[in-house]
C-alpha positions, 0 to 999 in steps of 0.5 A: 561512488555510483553502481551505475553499470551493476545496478538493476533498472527497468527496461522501460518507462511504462515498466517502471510506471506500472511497477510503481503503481501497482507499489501502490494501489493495494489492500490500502486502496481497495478496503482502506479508502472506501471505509474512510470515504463513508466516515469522513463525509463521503464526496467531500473526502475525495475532494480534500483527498484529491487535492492532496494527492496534487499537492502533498503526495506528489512532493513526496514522492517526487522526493523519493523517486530523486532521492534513489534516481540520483544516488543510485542505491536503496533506502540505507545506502541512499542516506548514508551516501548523502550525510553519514551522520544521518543514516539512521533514517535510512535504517528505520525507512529499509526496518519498515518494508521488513516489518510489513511485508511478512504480515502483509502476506499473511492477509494476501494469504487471507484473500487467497484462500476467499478467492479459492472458496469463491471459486470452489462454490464456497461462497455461501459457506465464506458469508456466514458471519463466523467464518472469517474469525473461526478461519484466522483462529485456526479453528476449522480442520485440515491443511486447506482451513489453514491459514499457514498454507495460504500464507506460503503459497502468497509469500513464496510467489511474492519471493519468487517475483523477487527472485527472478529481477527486476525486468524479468519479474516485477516488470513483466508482473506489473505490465501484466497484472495492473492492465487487468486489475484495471479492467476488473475493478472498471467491469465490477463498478459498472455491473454494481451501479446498475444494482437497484439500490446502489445510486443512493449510495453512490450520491453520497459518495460522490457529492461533496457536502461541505458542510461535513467539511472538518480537521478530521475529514482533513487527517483522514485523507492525508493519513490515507494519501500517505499509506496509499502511495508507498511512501517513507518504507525505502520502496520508491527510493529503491524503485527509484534507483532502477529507473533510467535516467532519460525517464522524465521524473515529474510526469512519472511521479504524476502518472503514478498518483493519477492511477492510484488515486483512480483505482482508489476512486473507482474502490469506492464507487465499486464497494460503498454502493454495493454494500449501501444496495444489499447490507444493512450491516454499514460499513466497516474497516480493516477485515469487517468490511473485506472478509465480512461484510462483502462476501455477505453481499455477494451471497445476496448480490444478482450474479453475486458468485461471479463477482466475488471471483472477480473481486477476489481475483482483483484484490489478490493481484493488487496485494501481490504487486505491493507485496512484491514492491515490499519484497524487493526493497528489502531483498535490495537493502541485504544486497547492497548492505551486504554485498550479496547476490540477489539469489542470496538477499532474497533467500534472506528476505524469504527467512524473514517474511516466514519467521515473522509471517509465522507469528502474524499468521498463528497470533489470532490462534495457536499464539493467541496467549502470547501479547505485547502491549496488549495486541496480537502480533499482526496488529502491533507490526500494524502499529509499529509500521504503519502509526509509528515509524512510517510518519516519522521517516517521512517528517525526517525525510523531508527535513533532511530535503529541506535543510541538509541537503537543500531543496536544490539537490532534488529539483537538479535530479528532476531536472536531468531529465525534463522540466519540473514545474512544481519548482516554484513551490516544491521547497516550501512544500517540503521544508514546511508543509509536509512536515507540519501535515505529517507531525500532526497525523502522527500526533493524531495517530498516537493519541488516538491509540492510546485512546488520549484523544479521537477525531 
């Protein structure tokens, strides 16, 4: 049975565009892609990835998005409404979002409390070398020094925007918050390319050598496509559950990868040059390189402190729109589970994000002697989201597509609403194609983990 008439939606397309794509751009694109740019061959990695993104992330996430559209519910009601034997995955899809976003805003937390101290002529002090590891161990005194506040203030505004619905809060975020994370991230590429220095480091992330062409240049780019635009966690399910029907599916599934991809593209020329012009450091993943490395190039950068402010302000909005996105897929999984208010599901929602986040948040400190598996908790939660159930949600998603409830039924939903000229390959792509991509990243992933086997 259709909520049509009860459920949320969006007011608008471009609402609803910027509400999505602000899902996905986030930490992933902006200190995720970058690195992986720089190891796996640099310009011939945006090539594959660009072609990928074409290709392979636009059938999954036209698959979502007609998934939601059509049953008109979130991630667990959306399976279980299609084939009730296979509700599960909507289960492990809706358990992905709840296992994120608590630590998700524990890094938000992180990159708040950079922004503060950039702004705060703090940007000296955040560039010395033992900064970031003293702060997240919870070494330094005082209720500013502590990362529990920087996660509070992050996670409570995220909840906030929750809270308030989706017209009112997500839309009315998004239509502000993507505009001026555009604008930020194109001013701070430009100012970085008239750095002496930076157009060496540029070339080479933007020319393809293929050469450097490999199976792990390949992986890489998949892996980094598939976290990057928010797919198999429920998100675009649910995002697509509130979207009109008049709203063309395909040009929104296009529009939403095409400002992704840019904002992932633009990440790199702002960064990889910047650091190539005044780091003898190289570059870095994950926290080295966001909460090291660049606030030691700021610190030596001409009109650094500026920049630091403006990129920490960049990152800030682009985490808070993904942890937003998290947010409400899992604040809509408790209302239509349990038949609650939003008021309600999103106080359950907050519950988790602080319960879970005050593990992440303390795992590197007070919590330190408390492993499972050998890792804090922020980096298993890592793991067990991002390595482990995302790409199985998304073989078992596009497996269910393909041969449960036939690549028809998603080619009629974006039909209701304008051509779909992917038709002609869309049920291959997502009966053989995707899944084979995705078997073999999770493959790789494991065995790299496990320290089996590196690409």
């Amino acid at each position: 049975m259709h909520r049509e008439a009860s459920r949320a939606a969006f007011s608008s397309k471009i609402g609803f565009i910027l509400a999505a794509a602000g899902s996905a751009v986030g930490l992933g694109n902006l200190w995720r892609f970058p690195y992986l740019a720089e190891q796996y061959g640099g310009g011939i990695f945006l090539f594959v990835y660009i072609i990928l993104a074409v290709v392979f992330g636009f059938t999954l996430l036209v698959t979502e998005l007609s998934l939601g559209r059509r049953t008109r519910k979130s991630c667990i009601e959306a399976f279980e409404d299609l084939s009730h034997k296979h509700r599960f995955i909507g289960w492990m899809a809706a358990l992905v979002p709840i296992i994120i976003v608590p630590y998700y805003c524990v890094i938000g937390g992180w990159v708040a409390k950079y922004l503060f101290e950039s702004a705060t002529g703090g940007l000296d002090e955040i560039s010395q070398t033992g900064f970031f590891g003293q702060f997240v161990s919870c070494e330094f005194g005082g209720i500013l020094g502590d990362p529990l506040l920087w996660f509070l203030l992050f996670a409570l505004l995220t909840v906030f925007m929750v809270y308030i619905g989706v017209d009112k809060g997500i839309e009315k975020m998004s239509k502000i918050l993507m505009p001026v994370l555009l604008v930020l991230i194109i001013i701070i590429t430009v100012y970085v390319l008239t750095l002496p220095g930076s157009i060496d480091g540029a070339a080479k992330y933007l020319i393809p050598d293929f050469s450097k062409l490999s199976a792990a240049t390949i992986l890489g780019a998949v892996g980094q496509l598939f976290y990057s635009v928010s797919l198999a966690m429920g998100i675009m399910i649910t995002y697509g559950s509130y979207m009109k029907k008049e709203v063309s599916i395909e040009k929104s599934a296009r529009q939403i990868s095409i400002i992704d991809t840019g904002v992932a593209i633009l990440a790199g020329l702002m960064i990889v040059p910047a650091v190539y012009a005044f780091s003898d450091a190289g570059i870095s993943s994950g926290p080295s390189l966001m909460f090291v490395t660049l606030p030691k190039v700021f610190d030596v950068m001409p009109g650094g402190s500026i920049i630091a402010i403006l990129f920490f302000i960049l990152v800030l909005f682009a985490a808070l729109t993904s942890a937003i996105s998290l947010a409400e897929t899992v604040a809509s999984v408790f209302m239509d589970k349990l038949n609650t208010t939003r008021k309600k599901a999103t106080v359950l929602t907050a519950v988790i994000i602080i319960c879970l986040g005050f593990l992440s948040c303390y795992g590197y400190g007070p919590l330190s002697g408390f492993e499972l598996a050998g890792m804090a908790f922020l980096d298993l939660f890592d793991f067990l989201s991002n390595s482990l159930l995302m790409p199985i949600v998304a073989i078992l998603t596009c497996l269910f597509v393909g041969y449960v409830v036939k690549p028809s039924f998603v080619i009629e939903e974006v039909e209701t609403s304008g051509g779909f000229g992917f038709k002609k390959y869309y049920g291959f792509l997502v009966k053989w194609v995707c899944p084979i991509f995705l078997a073999a990243i999770l493959v790789v992933g494991l065995l790299s983990f496990f320290g089996v086997y590196s690409i």
